[in-house]
N, CA, C and O of each residue as an XYZ file, in Angstrom:
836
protein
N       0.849     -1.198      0.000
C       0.000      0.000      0.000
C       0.885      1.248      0.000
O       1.847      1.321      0.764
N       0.560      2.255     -0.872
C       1.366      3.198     -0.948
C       0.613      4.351      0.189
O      -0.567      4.642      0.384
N       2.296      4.977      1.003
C       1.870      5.772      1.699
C       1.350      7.173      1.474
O       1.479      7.992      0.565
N       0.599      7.148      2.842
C      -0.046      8.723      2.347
C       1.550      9.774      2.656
O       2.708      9.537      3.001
N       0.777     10.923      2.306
C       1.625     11.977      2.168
C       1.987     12.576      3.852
O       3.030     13.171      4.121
N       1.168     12.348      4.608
C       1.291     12.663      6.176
C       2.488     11.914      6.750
O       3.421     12.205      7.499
N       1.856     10.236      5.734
C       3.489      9.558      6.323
C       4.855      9.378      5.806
O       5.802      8.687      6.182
N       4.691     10.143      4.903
C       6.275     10.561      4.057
C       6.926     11.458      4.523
O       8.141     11.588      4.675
N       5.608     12.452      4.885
C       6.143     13.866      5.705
C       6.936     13.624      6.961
O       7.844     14.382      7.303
N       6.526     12.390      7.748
C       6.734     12.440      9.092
C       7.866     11.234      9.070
O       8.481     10.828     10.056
N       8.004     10.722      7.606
C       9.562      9.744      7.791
C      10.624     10.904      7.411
O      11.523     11.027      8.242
N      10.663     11.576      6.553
C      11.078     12.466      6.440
C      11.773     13.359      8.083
O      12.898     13.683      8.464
N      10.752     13.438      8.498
C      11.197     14.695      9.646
C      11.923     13.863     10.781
O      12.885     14.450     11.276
N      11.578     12.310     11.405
C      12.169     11.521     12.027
C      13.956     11.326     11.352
O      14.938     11.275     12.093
N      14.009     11.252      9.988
C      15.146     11.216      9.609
C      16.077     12.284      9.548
O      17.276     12.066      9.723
N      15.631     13.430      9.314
C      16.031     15.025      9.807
C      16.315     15.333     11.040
O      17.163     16.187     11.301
N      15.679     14.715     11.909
C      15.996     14.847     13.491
C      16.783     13.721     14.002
O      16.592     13.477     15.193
N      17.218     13.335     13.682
C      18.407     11.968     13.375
C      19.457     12.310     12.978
O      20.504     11.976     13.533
N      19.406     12.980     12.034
C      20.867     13.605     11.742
C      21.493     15.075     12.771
O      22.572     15.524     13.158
N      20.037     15.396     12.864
C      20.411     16.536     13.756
C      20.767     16.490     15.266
O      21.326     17.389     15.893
N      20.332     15.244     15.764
C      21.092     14.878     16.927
C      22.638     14.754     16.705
O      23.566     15.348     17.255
N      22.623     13.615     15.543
C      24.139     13.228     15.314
C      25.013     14.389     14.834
O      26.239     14.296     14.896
N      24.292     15.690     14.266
C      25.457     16.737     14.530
C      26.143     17.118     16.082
O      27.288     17.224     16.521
N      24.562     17.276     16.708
C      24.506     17.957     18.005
C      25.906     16.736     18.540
O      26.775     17.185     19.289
N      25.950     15.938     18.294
C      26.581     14.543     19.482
C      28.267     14.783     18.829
O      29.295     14.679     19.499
N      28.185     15.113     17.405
C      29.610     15.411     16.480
C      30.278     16.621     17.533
O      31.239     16.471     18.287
N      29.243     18.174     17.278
C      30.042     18.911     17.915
C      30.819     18.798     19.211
O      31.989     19.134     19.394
N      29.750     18.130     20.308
C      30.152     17.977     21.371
C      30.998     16.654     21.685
O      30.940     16.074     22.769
N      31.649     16.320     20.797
C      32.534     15.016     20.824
C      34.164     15.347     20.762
O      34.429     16.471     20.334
N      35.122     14.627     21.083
C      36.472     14.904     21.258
C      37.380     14.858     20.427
O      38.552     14.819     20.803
N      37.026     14.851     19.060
C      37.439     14.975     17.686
C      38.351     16.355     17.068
O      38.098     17.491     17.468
N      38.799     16.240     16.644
C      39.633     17.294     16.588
C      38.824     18.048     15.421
O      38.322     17.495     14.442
N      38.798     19.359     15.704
C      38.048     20.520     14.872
C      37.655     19.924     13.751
O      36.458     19.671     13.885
N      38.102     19.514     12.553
C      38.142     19.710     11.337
C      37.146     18.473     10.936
O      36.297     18.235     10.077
N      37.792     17.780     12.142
C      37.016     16.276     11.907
C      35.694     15.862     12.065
O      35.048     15.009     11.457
N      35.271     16.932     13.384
C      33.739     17.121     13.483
C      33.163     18.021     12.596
O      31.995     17.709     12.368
N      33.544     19.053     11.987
C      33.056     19.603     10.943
C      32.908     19.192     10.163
O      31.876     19.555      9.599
N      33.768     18.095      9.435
C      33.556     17.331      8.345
C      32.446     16.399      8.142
O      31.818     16.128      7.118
N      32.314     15.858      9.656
C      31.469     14.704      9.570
C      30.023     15.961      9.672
O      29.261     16.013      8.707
N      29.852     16.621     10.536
C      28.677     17.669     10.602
C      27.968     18.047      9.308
O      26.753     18.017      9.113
N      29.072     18.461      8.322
C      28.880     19.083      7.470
C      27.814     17.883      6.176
O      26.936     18.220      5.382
N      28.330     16.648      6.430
C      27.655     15.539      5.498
C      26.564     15.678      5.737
O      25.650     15.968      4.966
N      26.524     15.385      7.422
C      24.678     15.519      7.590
C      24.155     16.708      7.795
O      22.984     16.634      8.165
N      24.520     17.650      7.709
C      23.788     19.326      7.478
C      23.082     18.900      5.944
O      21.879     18.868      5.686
N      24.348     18.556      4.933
C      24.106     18.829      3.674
C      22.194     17.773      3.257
O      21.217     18.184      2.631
N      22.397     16.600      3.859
C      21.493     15.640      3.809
C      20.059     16.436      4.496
O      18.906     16.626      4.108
N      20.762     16.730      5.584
C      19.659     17.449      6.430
C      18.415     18.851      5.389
O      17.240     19.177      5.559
N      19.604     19.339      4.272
C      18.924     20.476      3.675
C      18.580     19.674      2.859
O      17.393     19.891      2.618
N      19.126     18.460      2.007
C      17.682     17.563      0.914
C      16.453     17.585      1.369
O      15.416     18.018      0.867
N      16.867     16.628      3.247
C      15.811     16.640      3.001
C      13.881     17.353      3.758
O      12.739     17.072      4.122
N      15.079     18.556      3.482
C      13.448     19.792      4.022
C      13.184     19.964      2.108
O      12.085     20.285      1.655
N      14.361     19.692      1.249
C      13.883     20.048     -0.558
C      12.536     19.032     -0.703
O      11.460     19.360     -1.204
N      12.899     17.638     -0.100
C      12.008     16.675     -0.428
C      10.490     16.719      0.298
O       9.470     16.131     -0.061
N      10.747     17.857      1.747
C       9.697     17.426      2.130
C       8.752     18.711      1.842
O       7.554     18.483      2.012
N       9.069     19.933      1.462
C       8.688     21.225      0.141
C       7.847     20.405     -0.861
O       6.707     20.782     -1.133
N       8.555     18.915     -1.609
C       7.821     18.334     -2.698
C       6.711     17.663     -1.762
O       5.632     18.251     -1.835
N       6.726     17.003     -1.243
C       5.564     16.241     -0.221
C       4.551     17.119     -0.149
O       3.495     16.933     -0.753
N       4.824     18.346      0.735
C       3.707     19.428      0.759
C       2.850     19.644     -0.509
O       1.698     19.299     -0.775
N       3.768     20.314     -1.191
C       3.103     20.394     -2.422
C       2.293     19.477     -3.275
O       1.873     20.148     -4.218
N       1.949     18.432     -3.349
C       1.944     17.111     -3.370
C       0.343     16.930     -2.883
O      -0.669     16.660     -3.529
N       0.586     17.220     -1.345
C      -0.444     17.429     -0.248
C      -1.322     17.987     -0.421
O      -2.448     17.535     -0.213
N      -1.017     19.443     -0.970
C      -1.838     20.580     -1.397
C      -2.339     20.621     -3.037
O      -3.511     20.953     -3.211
N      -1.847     20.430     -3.759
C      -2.144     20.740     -5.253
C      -2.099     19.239     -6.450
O      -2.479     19.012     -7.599
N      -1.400     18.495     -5.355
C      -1.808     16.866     -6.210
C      -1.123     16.887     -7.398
O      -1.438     16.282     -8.422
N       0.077     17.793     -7.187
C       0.879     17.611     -8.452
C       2.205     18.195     -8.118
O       2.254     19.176     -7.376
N       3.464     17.576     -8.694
C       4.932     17.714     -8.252
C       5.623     18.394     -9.261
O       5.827     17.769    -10.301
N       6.015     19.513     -9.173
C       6.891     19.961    -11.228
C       7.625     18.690    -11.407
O       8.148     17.995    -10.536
N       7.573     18.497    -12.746
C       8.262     17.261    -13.779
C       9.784     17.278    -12.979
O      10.491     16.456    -12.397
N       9.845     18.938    -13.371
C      11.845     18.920    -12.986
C      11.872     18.726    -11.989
O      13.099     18.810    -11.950
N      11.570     18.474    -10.813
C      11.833     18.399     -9.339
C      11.754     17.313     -8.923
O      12.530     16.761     -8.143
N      10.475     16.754     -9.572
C      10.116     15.371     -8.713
C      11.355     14.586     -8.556
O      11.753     14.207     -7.454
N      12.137     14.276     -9.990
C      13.486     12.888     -9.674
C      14.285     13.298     -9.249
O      14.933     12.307     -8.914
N      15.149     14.641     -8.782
C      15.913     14.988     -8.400
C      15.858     15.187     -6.635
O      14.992     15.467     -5.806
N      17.189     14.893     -6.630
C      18.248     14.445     -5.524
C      18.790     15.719     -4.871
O      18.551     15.920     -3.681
N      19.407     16.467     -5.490
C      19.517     17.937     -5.302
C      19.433     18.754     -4.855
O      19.405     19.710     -5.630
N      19.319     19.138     -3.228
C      18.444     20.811     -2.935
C      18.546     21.543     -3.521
O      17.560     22.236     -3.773
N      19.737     21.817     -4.061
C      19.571     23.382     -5.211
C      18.759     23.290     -6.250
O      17.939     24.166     -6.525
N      18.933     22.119     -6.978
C      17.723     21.856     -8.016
C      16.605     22.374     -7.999
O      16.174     23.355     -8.603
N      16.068     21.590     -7.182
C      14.586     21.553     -6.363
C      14.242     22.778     -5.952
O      13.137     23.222     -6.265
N      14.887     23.318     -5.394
C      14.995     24.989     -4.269
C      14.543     25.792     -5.622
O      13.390     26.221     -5.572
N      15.230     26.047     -6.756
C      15.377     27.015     -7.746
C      14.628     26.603     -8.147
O      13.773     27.475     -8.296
N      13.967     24.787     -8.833
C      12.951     24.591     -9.615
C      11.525     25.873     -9.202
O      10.816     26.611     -9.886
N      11.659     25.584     -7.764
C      10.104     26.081     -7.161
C      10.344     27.055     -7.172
O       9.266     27.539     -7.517
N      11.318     28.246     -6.991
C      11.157     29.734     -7.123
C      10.974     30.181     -7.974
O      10.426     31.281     -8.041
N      11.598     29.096     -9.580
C      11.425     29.821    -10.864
C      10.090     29.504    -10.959
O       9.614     30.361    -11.704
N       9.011     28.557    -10.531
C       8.351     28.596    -11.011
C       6.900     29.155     -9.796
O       5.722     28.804     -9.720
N       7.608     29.996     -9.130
C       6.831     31.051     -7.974
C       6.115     29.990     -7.147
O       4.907     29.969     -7.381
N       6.593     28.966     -6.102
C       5.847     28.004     -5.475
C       6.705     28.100     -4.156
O       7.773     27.660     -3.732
N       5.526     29.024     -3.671
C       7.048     29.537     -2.495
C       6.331     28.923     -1.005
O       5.934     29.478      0.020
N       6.399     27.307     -1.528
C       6.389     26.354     -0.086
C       7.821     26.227      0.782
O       8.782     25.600      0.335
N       7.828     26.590      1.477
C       9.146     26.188      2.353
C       8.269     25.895      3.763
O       7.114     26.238      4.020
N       8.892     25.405      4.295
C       8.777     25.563      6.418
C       9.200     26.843      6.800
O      10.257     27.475      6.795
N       7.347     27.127      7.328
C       7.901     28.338      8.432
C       7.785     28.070      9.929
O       6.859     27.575     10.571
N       9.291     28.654     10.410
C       9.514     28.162     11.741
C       7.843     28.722     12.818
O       7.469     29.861     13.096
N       7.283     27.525     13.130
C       6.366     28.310     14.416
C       6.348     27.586     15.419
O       7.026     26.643     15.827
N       5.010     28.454     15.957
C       4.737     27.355     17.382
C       2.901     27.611     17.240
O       2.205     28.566     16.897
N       2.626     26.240     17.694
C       1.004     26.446     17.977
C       0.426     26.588     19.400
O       0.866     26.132     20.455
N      -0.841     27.448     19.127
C      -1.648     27.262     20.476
C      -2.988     27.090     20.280
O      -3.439     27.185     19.139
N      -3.696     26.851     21.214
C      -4.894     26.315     21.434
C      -6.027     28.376     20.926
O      -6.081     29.458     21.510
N      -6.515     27.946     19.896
C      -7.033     29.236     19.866
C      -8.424     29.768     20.472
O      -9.523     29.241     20.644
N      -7.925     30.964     20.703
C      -9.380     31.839     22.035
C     -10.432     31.377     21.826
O     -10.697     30.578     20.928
N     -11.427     31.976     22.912
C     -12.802     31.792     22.479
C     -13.086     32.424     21.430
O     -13.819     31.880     20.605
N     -12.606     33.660     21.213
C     -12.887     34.866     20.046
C     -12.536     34.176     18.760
O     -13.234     34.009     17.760
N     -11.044     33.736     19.057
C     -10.683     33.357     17.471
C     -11.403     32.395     17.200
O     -11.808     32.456     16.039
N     -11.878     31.201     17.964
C     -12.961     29.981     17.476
C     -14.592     30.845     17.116
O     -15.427     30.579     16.252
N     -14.587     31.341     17.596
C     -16.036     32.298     17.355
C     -15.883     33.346     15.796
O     -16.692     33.318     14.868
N     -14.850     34.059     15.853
C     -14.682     34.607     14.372
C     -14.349     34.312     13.308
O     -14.620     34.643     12.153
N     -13.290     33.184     14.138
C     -12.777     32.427     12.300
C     -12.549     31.069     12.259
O     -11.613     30.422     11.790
N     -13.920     30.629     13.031
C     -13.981     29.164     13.338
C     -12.459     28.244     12.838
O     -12.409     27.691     11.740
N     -11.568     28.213     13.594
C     -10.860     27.850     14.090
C     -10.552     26.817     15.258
O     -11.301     27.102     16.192
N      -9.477     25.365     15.685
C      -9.380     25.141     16.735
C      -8.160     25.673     17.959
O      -8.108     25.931     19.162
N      -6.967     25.615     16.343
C      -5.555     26.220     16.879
C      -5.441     27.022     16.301
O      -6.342     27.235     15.490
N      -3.949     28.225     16.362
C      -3.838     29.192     15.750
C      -2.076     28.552     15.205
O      -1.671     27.618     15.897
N      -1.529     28.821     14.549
C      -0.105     28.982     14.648
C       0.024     30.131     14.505
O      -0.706     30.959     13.958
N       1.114     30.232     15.074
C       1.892     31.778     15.024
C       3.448     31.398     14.530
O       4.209     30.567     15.025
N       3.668     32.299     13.372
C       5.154     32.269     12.587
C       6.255     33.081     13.712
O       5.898     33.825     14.625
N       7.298     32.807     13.452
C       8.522     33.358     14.129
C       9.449     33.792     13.434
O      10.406     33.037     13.260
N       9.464     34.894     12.930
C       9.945     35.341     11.796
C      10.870     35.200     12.048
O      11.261     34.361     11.236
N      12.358     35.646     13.243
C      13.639     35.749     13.094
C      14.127     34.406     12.842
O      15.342     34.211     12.839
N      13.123     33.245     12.583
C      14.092     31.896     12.607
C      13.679     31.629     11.227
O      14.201     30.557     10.921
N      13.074     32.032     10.361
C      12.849     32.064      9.075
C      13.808     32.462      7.418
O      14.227     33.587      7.143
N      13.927     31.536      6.754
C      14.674     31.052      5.677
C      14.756     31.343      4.603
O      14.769     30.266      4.006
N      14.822     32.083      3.934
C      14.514     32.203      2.303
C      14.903     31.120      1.279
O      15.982     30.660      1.652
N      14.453     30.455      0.042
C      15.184     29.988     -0.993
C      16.601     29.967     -1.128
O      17.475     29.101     -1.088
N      16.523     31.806     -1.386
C      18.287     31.753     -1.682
C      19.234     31.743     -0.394
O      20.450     31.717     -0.589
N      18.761     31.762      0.852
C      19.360     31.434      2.076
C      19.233     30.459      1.839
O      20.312     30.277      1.274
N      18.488     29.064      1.765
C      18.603     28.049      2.191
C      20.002     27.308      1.385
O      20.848     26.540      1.844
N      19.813     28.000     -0.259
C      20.605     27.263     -1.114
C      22.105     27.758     -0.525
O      22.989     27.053     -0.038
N      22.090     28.782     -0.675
C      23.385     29.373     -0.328
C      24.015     28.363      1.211
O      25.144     27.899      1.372
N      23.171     28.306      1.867
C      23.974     27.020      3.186
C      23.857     25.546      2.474
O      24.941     25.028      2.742
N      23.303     24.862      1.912
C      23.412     23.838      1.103
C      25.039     24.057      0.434
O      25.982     23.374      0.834
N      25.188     25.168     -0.689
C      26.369     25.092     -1.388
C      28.166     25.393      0.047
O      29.308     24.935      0.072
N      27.570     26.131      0.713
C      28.721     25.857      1.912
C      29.346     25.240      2.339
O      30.553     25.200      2.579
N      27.798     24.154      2.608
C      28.522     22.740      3.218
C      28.914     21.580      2.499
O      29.244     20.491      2.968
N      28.837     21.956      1.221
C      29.323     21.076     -0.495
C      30.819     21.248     -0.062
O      31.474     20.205     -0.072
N      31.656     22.728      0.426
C      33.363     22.483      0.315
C      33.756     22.045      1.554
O      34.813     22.380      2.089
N      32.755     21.142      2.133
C      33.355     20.374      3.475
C      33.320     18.705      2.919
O      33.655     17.679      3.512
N      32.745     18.917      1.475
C      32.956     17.227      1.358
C      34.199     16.699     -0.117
O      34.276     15.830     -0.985
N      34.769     17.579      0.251
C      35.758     17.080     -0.706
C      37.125     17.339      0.086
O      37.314     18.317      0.810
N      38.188     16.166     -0.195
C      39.310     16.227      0.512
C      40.259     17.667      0.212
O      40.044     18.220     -0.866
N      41.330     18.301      1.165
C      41.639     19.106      1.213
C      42.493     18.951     -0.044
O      42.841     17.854     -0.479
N      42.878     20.398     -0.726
C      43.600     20.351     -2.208
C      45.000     20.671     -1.424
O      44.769     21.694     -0.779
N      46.094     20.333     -1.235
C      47.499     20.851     -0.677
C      48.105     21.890     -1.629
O      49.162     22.480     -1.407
N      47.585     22.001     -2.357
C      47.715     23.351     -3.635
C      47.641     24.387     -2.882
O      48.522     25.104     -2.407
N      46.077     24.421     -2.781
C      45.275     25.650     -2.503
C      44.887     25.636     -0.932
O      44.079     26.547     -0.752
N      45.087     25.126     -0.041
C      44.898     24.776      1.425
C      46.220     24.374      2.071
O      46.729     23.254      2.045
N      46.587     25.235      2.527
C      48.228     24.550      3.932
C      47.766     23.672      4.280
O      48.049     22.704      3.573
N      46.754     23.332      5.561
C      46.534     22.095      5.782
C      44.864     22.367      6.611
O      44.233     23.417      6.483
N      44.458     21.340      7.322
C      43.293     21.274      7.668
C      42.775     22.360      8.850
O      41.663     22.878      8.955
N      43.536     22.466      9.396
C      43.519     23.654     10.553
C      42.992     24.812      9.977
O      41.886     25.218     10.335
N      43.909     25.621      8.792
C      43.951     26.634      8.577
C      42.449     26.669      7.995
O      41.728     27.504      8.541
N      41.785     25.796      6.841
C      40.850     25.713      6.531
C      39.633     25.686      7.051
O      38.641     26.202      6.537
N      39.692     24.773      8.620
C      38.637     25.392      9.833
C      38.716     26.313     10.271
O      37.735     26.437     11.004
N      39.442     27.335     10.323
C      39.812     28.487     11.093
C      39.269     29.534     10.131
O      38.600     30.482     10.543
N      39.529     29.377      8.997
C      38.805     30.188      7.455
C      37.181     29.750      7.526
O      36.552     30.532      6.812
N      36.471     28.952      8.030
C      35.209     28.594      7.736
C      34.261     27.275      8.900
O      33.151     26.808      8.644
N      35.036     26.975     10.019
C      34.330     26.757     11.189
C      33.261     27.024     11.347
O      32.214     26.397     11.183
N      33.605     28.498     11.857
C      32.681     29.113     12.739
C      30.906     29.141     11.940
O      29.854     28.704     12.407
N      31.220     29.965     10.368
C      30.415     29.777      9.689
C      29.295     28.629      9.462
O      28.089     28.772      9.264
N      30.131     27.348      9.561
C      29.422     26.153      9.659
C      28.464     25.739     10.491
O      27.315     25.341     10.299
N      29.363     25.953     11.802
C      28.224     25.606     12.692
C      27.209     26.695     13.099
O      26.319     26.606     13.945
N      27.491     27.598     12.422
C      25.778     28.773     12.583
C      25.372     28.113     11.512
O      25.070     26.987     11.906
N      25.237     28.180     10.624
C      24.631     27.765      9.146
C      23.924     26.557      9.533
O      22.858     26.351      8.953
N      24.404     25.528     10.602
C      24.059     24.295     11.173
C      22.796     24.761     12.144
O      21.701     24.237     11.942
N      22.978     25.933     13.395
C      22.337     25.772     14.127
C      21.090     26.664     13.311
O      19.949     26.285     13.579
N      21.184     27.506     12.600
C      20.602     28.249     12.094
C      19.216     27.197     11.318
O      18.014     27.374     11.512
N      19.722     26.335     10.607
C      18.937     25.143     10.202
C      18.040     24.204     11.198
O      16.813     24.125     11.249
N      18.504     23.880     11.565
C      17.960     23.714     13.490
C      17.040     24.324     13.738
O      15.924     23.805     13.760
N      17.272     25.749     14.027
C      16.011     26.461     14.495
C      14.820     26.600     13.461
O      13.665     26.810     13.831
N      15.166     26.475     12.236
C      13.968     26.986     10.788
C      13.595     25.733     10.824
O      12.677     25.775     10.004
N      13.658     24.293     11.299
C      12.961     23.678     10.928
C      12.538     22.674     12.423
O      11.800     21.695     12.308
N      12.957     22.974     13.387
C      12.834     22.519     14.714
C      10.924     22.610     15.003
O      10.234     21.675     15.409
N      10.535     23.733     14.718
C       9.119     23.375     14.856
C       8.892     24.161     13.757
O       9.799     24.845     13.282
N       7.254     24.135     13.081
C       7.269     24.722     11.664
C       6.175     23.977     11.259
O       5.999     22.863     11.752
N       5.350     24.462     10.365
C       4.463     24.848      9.728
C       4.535     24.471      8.386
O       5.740     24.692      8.506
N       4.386     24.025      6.926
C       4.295     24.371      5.863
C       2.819     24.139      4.990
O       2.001     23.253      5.239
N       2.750     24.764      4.335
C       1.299     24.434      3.527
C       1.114     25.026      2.432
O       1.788     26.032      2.210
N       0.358     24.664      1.662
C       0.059     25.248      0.097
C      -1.468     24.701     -0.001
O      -1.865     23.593      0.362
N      -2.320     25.881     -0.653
C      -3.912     25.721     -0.922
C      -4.636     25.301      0.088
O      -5.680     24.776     -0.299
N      -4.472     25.323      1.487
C      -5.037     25.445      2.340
C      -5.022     24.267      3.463
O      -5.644     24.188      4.522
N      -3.884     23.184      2.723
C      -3.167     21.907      2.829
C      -2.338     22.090      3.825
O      -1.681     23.105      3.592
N      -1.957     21.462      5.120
C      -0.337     21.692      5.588
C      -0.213     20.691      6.496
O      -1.049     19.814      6.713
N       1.298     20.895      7.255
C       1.283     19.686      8.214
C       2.143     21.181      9.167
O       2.991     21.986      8.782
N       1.506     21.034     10.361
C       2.790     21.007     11.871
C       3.318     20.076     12.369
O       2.783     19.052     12.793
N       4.800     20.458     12.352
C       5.863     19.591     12.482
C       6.448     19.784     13.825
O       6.733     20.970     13.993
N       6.718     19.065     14.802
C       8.001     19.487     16.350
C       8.842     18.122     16.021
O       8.385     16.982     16.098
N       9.983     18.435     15.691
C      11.291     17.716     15.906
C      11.322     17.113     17.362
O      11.467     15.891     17.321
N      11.269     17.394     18.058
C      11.180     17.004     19.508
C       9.635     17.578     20.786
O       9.239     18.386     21.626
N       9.434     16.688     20.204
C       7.788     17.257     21.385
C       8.173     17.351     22.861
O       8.980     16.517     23.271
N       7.731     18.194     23.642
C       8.173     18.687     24.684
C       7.492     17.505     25.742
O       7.883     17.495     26.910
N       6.715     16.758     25.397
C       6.499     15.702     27.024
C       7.329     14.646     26.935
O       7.955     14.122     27.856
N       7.304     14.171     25.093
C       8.067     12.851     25.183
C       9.040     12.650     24.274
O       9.438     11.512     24.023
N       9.618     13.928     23.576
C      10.759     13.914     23.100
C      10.758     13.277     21.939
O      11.762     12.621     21.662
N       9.712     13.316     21.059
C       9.610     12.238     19.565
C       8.947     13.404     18.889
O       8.198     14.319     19.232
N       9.654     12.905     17.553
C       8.937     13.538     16.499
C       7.574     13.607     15.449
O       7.405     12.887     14.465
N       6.766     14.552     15.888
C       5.544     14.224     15.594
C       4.908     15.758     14.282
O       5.181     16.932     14.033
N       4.129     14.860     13.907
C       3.357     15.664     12.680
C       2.256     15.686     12.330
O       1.907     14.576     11.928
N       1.211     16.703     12.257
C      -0.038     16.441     12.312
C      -0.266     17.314     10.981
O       0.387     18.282     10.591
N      -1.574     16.584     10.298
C      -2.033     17.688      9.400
C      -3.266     18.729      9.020
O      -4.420     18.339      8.848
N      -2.857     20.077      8.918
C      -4.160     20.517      9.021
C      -4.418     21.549      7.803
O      -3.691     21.902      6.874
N      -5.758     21.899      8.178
C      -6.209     22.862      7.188
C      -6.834     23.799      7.184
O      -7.850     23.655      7.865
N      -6.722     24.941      6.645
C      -6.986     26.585      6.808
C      -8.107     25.892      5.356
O      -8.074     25.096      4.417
N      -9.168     27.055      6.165
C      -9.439     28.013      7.970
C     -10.563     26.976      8.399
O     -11.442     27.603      8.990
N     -10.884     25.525      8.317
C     -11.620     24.794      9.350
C     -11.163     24.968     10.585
O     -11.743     25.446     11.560
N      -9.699     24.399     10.443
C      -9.280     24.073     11.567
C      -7.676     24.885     12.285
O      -7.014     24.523     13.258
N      -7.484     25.924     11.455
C      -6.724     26.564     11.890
C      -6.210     27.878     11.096
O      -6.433     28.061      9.899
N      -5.556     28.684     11.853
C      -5.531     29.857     11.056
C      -3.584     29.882     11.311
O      -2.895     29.167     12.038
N      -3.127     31.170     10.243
C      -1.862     31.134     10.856
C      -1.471     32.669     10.390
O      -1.927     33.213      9.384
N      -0.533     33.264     11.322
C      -0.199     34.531     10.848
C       1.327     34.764     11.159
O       1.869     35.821     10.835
């Protein structure tokens, strides 16, 4: 039986929060600089597929149709640019939900509200631009053009692991939807620490601003 789209979404996000532990466990491990960056940097890069793949899911969710160019591709940049050139501006926006008022269930029949968080929020060409970053952490050092591995963390460390945590926060809890379609996502639910995904839909059952 082929799965629904709720449960692609939510293998998806279990596997995203999997890698994102195993950064969290990289940084804080006894590895010498370059070495945890390196390994970080693999699963950052995986980590940004796959919010590309789960952009196609949504969409999918919502409109029952995937662009030709996007669907087979592997790619975040692909994928990322497919949908901007063609103005489909699904991404995850970082939020949080609450249980909505009496007022808001009374005016805009509603059950929850989400509310967006703008400063943890992503653009296209942000997202691609940290995708292509963490591309010159996976190729071995050139002794040409690089003294040695040190100098090269010391040139682009620091960068990494914001670009890392920065990713973290845009997709740690979040929202996405198209045509009135969406799922809320928490990487880590606050009673029992698992990753869970529910799906809903504007404006029965929820509104978002």
């Amino acid at each position: 039986m082929a799965k629904t789209a709720l449960e692609i979404y939510d293998a998806l996000m279990t596997t995203i929060r999997g890698r994102l532990d195993v950064i969290e466990a990289v940084k804080n491990s006894e590895s010498n600089d370059f070495s945890r960056a390196e390994t970080a940097a693999f699963h950052g890069r995986k980590v940004v597929e796959g919010i590309a793949f789960a952009c196609l899911v949504a969409i999918e969710n919502g409109i029952r149709h995937v662009p030709r160019d996007a669907k087979g591709q592997w790619n975040a940049e692909t994928i990322l640019k497919s949908l901007k050139a063609k103005n489909i501006p699904t991404l995850p926006s970082p939020s949080i939900i609450r249980t909505a008022s009496e007022e808001e269930k009374e005016s805009d029949n509603v059950n929850v509200v989400i509310e967006g968080v703008p400063e943890r929020r992503v653009s296209h060409d942000e997202l691609i631009a940290i995708y292509q970053g963490l591309h010159r952490w996976l190729h071995e050092i050139n002794p040409y053009t690089e003294p040695d591995r040190e100098s090269f963390y010391v040139r682009h460390g620091q960068l990494l692991w914001d670009d890392l945590t920065r990713i973290n926060q845009f997709i740690e809890k979040h929202f996405i939807s198209i045509s009135g379609e969406g799922f809320f996502c928490v990487l880590r639910d606050d009673v029992d620490g698992l990753t869970k995904v529910v799906s809903l839909s504007r404006p029965t059952s929820a509104k978002t601003f």
